[in-house]
C-alpha positions in Angstrom: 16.2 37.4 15.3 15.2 35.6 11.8 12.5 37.9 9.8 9.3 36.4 9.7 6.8 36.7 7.0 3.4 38.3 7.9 0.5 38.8 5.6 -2.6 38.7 7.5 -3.9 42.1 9.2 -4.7 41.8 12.7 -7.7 42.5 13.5 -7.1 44.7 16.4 -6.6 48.5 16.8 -2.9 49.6 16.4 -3.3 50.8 20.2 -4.1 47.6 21.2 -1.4 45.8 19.6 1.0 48.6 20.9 -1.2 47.9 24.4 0.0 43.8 24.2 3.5 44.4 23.1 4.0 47.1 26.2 2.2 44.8 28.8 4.0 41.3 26.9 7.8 43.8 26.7 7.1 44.5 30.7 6.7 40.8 32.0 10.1 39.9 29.4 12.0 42.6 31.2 10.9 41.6 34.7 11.8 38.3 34.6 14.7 39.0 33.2 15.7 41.2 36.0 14.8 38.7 38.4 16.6 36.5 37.1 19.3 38.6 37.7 18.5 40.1 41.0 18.3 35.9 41.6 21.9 35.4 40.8 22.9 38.0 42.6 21.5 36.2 46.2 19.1 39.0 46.5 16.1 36.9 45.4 16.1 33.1 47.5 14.2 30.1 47.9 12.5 29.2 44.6 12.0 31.6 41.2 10.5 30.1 38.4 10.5 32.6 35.3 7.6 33.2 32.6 9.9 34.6 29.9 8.5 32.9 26.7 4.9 32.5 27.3 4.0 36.1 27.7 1.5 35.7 24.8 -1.2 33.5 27.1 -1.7 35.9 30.0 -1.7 39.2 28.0 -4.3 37.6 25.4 -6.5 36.0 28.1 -6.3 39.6 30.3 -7.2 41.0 26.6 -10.6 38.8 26.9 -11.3 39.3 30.6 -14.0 42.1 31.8 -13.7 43.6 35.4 -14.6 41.9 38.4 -13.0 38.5 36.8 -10.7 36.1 38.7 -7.9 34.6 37.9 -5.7 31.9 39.7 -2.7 30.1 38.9 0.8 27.8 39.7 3.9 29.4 40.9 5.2 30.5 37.7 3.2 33.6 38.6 4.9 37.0 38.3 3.8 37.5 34.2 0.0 37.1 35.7 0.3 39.6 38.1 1.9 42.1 36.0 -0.8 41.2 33.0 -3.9 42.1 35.6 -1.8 45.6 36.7 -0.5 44.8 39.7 2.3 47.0 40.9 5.7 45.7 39.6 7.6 47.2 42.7 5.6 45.3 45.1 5.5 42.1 43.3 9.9 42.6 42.9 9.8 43.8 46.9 7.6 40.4 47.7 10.3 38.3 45.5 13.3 39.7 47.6 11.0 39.3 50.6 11.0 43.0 51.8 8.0 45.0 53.9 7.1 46.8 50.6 6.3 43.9 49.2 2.6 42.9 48.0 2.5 40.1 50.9 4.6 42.2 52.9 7.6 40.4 52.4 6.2 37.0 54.2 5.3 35.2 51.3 7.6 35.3 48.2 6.5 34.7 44.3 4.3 31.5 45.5 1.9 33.6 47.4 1.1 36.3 46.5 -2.7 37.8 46.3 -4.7 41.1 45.2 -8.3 41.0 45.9 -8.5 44.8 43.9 -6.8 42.7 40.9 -9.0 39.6 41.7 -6.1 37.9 41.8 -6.0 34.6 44.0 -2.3 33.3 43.7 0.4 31.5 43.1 -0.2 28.3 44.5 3.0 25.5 45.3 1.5 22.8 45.4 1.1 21.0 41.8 -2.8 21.5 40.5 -3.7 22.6 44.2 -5.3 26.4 42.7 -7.5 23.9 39.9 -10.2 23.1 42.8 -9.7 26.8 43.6 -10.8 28.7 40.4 -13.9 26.3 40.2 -14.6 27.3 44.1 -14.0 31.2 43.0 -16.4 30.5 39.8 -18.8 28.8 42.1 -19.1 32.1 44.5 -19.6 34.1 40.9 -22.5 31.6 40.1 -23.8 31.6 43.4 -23.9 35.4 43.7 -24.9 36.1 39.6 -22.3 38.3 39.3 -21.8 37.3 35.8 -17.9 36.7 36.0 -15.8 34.3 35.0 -12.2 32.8 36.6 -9.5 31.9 34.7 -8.2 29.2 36.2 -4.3 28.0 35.1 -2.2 25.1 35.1 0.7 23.3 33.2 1.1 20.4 31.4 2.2 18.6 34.8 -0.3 19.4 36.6 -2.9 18.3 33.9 -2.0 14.4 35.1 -3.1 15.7 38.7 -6.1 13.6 39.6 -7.9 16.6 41.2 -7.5 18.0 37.8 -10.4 15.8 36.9 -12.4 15.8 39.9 -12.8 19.2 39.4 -13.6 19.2 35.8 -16.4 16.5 36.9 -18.0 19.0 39.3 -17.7 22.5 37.6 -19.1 20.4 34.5 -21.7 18.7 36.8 -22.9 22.5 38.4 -22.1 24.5 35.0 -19.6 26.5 36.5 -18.2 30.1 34.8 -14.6 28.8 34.4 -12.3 28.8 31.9 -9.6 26.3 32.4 -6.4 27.7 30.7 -3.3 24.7 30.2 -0.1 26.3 29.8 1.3 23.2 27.7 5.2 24.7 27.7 5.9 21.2 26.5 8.4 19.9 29.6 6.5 20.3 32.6 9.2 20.4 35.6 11.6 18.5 33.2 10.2 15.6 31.0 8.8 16.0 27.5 5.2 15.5 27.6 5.0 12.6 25.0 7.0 10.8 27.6 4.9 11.8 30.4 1.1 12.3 28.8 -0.9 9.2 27.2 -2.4 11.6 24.9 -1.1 13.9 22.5 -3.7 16.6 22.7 -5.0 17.2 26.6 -7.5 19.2 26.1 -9.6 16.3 25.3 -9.6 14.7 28.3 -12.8 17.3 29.0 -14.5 15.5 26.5 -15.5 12.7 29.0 -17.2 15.3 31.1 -19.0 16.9 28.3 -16.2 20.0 28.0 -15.6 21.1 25.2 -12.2 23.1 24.3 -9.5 23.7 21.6 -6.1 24.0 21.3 -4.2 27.7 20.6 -1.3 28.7 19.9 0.3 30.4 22.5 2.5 32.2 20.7 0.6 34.8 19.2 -1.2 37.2 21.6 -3.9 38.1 19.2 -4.8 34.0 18.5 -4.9 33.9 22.4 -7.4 36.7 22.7 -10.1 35.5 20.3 -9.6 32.0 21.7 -10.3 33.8 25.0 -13.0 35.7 23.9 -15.1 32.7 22.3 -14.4 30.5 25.9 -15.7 33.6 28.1 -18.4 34.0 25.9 -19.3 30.4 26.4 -19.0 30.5 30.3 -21.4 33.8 30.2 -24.0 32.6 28.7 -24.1 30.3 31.6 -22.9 27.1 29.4 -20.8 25.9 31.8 -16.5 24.9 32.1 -14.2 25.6 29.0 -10.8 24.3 28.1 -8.2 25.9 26.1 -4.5 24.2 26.1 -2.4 27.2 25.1 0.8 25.5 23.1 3.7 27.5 24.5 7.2 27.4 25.4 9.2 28.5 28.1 12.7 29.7 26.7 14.1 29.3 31.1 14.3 25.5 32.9 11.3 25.2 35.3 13.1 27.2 37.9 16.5 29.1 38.3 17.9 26.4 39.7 17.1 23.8 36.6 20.1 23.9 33.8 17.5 22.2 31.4 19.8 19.8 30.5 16.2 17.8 28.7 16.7 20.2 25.4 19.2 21.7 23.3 19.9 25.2 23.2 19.7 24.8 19.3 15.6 24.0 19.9 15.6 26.8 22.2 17.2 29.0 20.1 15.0 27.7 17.0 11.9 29.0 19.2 13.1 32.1 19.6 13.9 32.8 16.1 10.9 31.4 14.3 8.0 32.7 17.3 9.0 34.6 19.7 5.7 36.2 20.8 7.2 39.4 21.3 8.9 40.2 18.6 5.6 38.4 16.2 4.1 41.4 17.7 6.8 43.6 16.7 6.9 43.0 13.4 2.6 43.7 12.8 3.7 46.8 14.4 6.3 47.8 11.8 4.8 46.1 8.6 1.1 48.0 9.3 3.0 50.4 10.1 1.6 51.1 12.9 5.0 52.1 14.8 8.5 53.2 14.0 11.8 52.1 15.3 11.9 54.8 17.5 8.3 54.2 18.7 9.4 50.9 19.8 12.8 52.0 21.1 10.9 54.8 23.3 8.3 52.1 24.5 11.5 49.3 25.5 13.0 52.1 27.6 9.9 53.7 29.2 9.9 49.5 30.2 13.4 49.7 31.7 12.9 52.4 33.5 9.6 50.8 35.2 11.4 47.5 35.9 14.7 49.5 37.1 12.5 51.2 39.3 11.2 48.4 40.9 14.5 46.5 41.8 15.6 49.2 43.3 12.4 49.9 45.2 12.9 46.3 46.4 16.5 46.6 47.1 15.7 49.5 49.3 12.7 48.9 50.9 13.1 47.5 54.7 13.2 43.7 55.8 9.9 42.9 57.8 9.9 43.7 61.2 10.1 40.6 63.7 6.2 41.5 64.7 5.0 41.3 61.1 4.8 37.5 61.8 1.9 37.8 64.0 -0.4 40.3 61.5 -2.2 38.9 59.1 -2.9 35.3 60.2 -6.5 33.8 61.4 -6.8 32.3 64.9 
């Protein structure tokens, strides 16, 4: 990995930075195990992996107080992990056994915690939008004073119920902070080649939205563009946009070779801001952590995302009656 030159202090605590490079080190290693536990036949049906844009979820969990939502696409395991659910049941749900958090009936796409306030995973391109703006209507309604993150990709931001939403959470001043995860390629195609506009955030300018653009590859630029949206959405201000530039370093799922790039760009990415390792290197140069601090956090990581493959390697296929539980009439 290329050195990168530093010279601004974070303004963060050296636990909190050690806090985002354990949670952003745990979704990296997850994913990567999927991956594997994918090629190996014991993960089917669709897996699309988040390794890359750890930096969004970790800064924007970094921003949220309890008793927030959050909702999202199907590119979902780094937002479970990010709000602390439990990495064996979300790798028991992906192989589709009982221990899983949907009890092995629903796979990465749905998957839900209402302890974690977490509403999904959602299939169907820009579907959870609506969503987040019906959870941050409920938190209106009730004066609960919380706020729903609501996420989607660069895709999904050509959706038209995109903009219906944005009309009505505008329109009733709703406590939501829509989040675009612009990874640049959607499911494939470039977004120059696939979005009028260069910048998308502002399309929310025609429904009096306002928003910004981050970089979403540093954590800590993520959190105080977090903290300034939820801010705005608690004093009651209504909607807020931030399109979080990232980059997924995978195709859109395991079963896309990404022939649309070239491994050199990939690579470049990598080398020159990797979140991860951007986070790494405050930790060294402030000298906040050692080698051997970092070493001890990457394998007390291992052992946690060891621990749940093989939790969902042992834990039992659902039984035949587990179709019927669970379901409403």
């Amino acid at each position: 990995m290329a050195a990168r030159k530093t010279t601004k202090k974070p303004n963060v605590s050296a636990e909190e930075l050690k806090t985002y490079y354990r949670e952003m080190l745990l979704i990296r290693r997850f994913e990567e195990k999927a991956g594997q536990l994918y090629g190996m036949g014991l993960i089917g049906g669709f897996c699309h992996l988040y390794i890359g844009q750890e930096a969004v979820v970790v800064g924007l969990e970094a921003a949220a107080q309890d008793g927030d939502k959050r909702v999202t696409s199907y590119r979902d395991h780094g937002h479970m992990l990010a709000c602390g659910m439990d990495p064996g049941g979300v790798m028991a749900e992906l192989t589709g056994r009982e221990g899983g958090l949907s009890k092995g009936k629903g796979g990465s796409m749905h998957m839900f915690s209402k302890e974690k306030h977490f509403y999904g995973g959602h299939g169907i391109v820009g579907a959870q939008v609506p969503l987040g703006a019906g959870l941050a209507f409920a938190d209106k309604y009730k004066e609960t004073g919380g706020v729903t993150f609501t996420y989607f990709g660069d895709g999904a931001a050509n959706q038209g119920q995109v903009y219906e939403t944005f009309n009505m959470a505008a329109l009733w001043d709703l406590p939501v902070v829509f989040v675009i995860e612009n990874n640049q390629y959607a499911m494939g195609t470039a977004q120059a080649r696939s979005t009028s506009s260069p910048d998308i955030y502002v399309r929310g300018e025609a429904f009096g939205i306002p928003g910004e653009i981050v970089n979403g590859m540093d954590v800590l630029a993520v959190k105080a563009a977090g903290e300034k949206a939820v801010a705005h959405c608690r004093a009651g201000k209504g909607p807020y946009i931030l399109e979080v530039k990232t980059y997924r370093y995978r195709g859109h799922s395991m079963s896309d070779p990404a022939k649309y790039r070239t491994r050199e760009e990939v690579q470049k990415v990598r080398e020159q801001s990797d979140p991860i390792e951007h986070v790494r290197e405050l930790l060294l140069t402030g000298k906040h952590a050692t080698e051997d601090d970092l070493k001890a956090i990457d394998k007390e990581i291992k052992e946690i995302v060891n621990q749940a493959a093989e939790f969902s390697k042992e834990s039992p296929e659902p039984a035949v009656e587990e179709l019927w539980t669970d379901i409403y009439a």
